[in-house]
C-alpha positions in Angstrom: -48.9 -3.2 130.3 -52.0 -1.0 130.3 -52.6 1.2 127.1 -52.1 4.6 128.1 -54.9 7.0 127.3 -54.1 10.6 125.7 -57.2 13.5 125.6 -56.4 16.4 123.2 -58.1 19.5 123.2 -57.1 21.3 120.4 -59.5 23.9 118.1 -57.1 23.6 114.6 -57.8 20.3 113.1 -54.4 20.0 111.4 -53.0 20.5 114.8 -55.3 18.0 116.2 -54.6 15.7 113.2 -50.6 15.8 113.4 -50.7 15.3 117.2 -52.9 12.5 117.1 -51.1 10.5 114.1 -48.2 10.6 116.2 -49.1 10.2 119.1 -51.1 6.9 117.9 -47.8 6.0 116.3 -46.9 5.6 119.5 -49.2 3.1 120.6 -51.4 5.6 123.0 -55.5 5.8 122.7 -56.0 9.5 121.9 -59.5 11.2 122.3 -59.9 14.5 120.5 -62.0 17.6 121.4 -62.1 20.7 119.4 -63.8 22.8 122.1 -63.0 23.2 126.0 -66.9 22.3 126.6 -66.4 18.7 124.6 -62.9 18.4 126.2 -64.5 18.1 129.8 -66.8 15.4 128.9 -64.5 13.8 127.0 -62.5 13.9 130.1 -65.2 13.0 133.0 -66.4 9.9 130.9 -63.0 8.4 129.6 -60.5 9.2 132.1 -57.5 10.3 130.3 -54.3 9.6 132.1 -52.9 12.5 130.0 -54.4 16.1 129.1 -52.7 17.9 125.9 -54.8 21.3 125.5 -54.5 24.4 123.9 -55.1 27.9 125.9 -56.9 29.2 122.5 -60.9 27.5 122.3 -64.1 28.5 121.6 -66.3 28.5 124.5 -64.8 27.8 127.4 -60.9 28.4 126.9 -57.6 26.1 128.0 -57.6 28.4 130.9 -60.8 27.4 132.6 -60.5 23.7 131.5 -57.2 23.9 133.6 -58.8 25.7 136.3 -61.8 22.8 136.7 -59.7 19.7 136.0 -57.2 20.8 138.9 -60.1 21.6 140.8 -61.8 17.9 141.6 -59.9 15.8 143.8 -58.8 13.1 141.5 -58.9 14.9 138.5 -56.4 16.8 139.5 -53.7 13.9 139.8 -54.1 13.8 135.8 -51.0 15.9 134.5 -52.2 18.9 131.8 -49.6 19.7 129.3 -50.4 23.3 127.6 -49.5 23.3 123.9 -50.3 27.0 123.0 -48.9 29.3 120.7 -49.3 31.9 124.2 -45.3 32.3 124.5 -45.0 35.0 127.1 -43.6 34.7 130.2 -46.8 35.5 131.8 -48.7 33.2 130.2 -46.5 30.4 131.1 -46.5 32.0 135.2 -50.5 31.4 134.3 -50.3 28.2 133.3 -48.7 26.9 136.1 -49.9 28.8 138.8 -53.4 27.2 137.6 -51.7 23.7 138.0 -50.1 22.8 134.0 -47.7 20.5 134.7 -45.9 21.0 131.4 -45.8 24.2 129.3 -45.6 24.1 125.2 -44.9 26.6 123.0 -46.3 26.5 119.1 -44.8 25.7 117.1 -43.0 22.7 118.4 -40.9 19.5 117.7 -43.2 16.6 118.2 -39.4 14.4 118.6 -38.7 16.7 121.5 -41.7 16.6 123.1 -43.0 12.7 122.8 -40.6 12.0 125.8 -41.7 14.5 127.8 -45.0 13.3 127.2 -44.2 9.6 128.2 -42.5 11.3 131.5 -45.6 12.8 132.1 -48.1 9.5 131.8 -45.4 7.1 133.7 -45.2 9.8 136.8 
């Protein structure tokens, strides 16, 4: 079975840390990025089969990142999970009108949402 490859783009490095720990725990490759700007070439050169990204960056923001990696047409197959601490409802429409296919709030169970994330990368 093929190792599955997580990216997270994340600007808080406990965030980043805690996420990654775990989700290494689980036997994935995870990539980190702290900005949108190194999350997109993280993404074009090591093909992620799983975005985790926060709406909050400096730079270019989780919004915009969503926006370009739904845009190309096989990026787009690659499911985006927000994990934001943006909790209203309009936020969340946002998110998925722009093409999230799973939508986080901060702070969060990391039990609850590993097998989400495994139903996510085995779609």
């Amino acid at each position: 079975m093929e190792v599955k490859k997580i990216l997270i783009i994340e600007d808080d490095p406990e965030e980043r840390l805690i996420l990654s720990r775990e989700l290494k725990k689980e036997g994935y490759i995870v990539y980190e990025a702290p900005t949108g700007e190194e999350g997109l070439k993280i993404f074009k050169e090591d093909k992620p089969d799983l975005v985790i990204l926060d709406v909050i960056l400096p730079g270019i923001d989780g919004w915009e990142v969503l926006k370009r990696i739904k845009k190309g047409p096989l990026s787009r197959k690659i499911p985006v999970m927000m994990l934001t601490g943006k909790s209203e409802d309009r936020d969340k429409i946002k998110g998925y009108e722009f093409g999230a296919d799973y939508y986080v709030t901060k702070p969060y169970d990391i039990l609850r949402l590993l097998p989400v994330i495994r139903s996510l990368i085995e779609e």
